[in-house]
N, C-alpha and C positions, 0 to 999 in steps of 0.2 A: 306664367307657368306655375304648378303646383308646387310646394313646398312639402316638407316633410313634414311640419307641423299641419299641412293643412290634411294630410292625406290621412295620418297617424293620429294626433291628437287631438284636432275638431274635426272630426268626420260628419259630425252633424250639421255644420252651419254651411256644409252644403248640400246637403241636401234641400231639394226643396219640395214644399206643404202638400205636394201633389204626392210626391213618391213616398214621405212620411208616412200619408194613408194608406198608402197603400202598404206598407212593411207592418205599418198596424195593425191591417188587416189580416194577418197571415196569421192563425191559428196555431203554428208551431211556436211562437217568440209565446204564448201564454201555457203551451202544456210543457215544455223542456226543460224549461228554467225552477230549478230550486229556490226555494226560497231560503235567505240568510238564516241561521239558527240564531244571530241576535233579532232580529226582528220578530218572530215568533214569539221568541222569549218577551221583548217589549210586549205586544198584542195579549198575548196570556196575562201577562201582567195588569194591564190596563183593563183586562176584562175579568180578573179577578178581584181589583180592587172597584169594580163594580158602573165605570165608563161602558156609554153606549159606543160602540164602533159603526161607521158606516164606510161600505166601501163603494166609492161613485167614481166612476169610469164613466169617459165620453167613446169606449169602444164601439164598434158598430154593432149590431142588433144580432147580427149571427156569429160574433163572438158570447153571446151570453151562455150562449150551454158549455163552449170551453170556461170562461172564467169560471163560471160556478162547479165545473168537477176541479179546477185548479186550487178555487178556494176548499171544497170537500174533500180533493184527494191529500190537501195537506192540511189539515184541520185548523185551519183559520178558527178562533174564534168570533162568533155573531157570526158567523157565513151567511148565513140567508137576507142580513143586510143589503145585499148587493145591489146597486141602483145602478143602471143605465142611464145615462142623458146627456144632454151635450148642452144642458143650463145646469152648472151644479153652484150657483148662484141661490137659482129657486128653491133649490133641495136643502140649501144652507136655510137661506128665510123659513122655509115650510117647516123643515123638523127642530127649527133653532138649535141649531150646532152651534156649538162654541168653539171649538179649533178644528182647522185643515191642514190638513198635510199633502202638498201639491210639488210636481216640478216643472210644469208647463208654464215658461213666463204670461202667457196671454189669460192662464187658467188665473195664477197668482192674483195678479192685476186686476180681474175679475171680483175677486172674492174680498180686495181689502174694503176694508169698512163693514162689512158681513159679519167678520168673527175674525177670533185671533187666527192668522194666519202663518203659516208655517212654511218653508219653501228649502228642499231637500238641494243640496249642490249640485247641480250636473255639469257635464260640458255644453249642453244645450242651452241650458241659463245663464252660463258665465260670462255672455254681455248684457245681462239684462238686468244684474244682479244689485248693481249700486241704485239703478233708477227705483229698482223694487222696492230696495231697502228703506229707499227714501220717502216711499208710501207706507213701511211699515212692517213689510214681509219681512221675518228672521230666518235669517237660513242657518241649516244644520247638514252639518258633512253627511251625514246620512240617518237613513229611518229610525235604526235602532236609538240614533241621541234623542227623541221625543220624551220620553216617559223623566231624562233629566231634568227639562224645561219645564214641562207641566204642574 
């Protein structure tokens, strides 16, 4: 039977990688959501002090017109950065980045030995977290604590 932990607290871990995509998919979870005004404030920051941004998503391909008025309706800075792809491995090698900021453990895991790698808390990572750690990934409670670490 369910718990109330399991229903309330990791909602995520069960879901499973079928139906993820598909909640992924759904164009409304990228035009609805506000973005934190600490993160903003980071982003500005990090691109006034003269950092490239990139934003690389493994969305699917007919999300790319919402992302990009999500990124343009709230002025992202670098907006036109936005890369689609579901190897942001290559994207790391090709434009040598030096830090990622990820919270999909498989994405994380991916990318160490790439570049400094960075890995945002969620409930969806929170068992994945020691093993990651232990490749190397730093996690941070959330977005906005990047620009402290860097």
């Amino acid at each position: 039977t369910a718990t109330f932990r399991d229903l309330w607290e990791k909602p995520y871990a069960n879901i499973s990688e079928e139906k993820w995509a598909y909640f992924a998919s759904l164009p409304i979870l990228y035009s609805t959501i506000v973005p934190k005004k600490e993160v903003m404030t980071m982003l500005n920051f990090l691109d006034k002090e003269g950092h490239t941004l990139y934003y690389i998503t493994n969305r699917i391909d007919d999300l790319e017109r919402v992302t990009r008025k999500y990124l343009d309706d709230y002025k992202f800075p670098q907006a036109s950065n936005l890369i689609h792809t579901d190897d942001k491995g290559m994207v790391v090698r090709t434009l040598e980045i030096d830090v990622i900021v990820e919270d999909k453990p498989k994405n994380l895991e991916s990318l160490v030995g790439l570049c400094r790698t960075i890995g945002i808390s969620q409930i969806w990572n929170e068992d994945e977290r020691v093993y990651l750690e232990s490749l190397g990934v730093l996690f941070i409670p959330s977005a906005e604590c990047v620009q402290e670490i860097l």
